[in-house]
N, C-alpha and C positions, 0 to 999 in steps of 0.2 A: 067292392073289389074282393074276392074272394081267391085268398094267394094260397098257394101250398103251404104245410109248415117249413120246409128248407127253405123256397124263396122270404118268407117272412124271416128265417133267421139270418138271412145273408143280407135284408136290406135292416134289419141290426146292427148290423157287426162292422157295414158299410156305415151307418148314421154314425154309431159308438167313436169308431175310428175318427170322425171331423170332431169330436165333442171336446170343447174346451172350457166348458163349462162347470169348474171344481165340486160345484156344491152339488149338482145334477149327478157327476159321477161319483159324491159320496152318497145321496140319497140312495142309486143304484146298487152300490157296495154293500150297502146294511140291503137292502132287498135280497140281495144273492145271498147274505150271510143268512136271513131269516130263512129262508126256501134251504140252506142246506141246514141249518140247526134242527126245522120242524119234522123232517124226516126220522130222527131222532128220537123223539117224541110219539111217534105214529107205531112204533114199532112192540113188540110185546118185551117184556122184561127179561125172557128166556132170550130172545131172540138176540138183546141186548148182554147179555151174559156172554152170550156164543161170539161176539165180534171181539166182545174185551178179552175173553181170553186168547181167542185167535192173535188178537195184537200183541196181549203177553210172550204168547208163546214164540211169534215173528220175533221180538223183542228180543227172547234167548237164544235164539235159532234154531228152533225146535221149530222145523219145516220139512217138508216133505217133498222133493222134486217133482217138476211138473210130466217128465217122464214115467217116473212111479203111478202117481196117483193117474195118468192117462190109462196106463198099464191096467189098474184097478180094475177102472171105470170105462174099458174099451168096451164092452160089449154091449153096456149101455148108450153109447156117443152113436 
């Protein structure tokens, strides 16, 4: 049976939804936790630098509006 990737994720989300099965949806829960942690890990150390301070900077509100930075970067879009 060879589904599209949407129809596969829609007869997910359909199965998920019946699932009453606690221990099934903790096994799941650490899956989704592992798949976002390891992305983490994949990435280079600069790259890594660039996110933490991006968050920093969110943090203090040292942000830049998305009209601005469109303004920039129109010529490029």
């Amino acid at each position: 049976m060879d589904l599209s990737l949407e129809h596969k994720k829609i007869e997910l989300i359909q199965w998920l939804s019946t699932l009453n099965d606690t221990s099934l949806i903790d096994q799941l829960m650490k899956l989704r936790e592992k798949e976002k942690a390891e992305w983490w890990n994949e990435i280079s150390a600069d790259e890594r630098a660039s996110i933490e301070k991006g968050i920093q900077e969110a943090n203090h509100k040292k942000l830049t509006s998305h009209s601005k930075v469109k303004g920039i970067y129109e010529k490029w879009l």
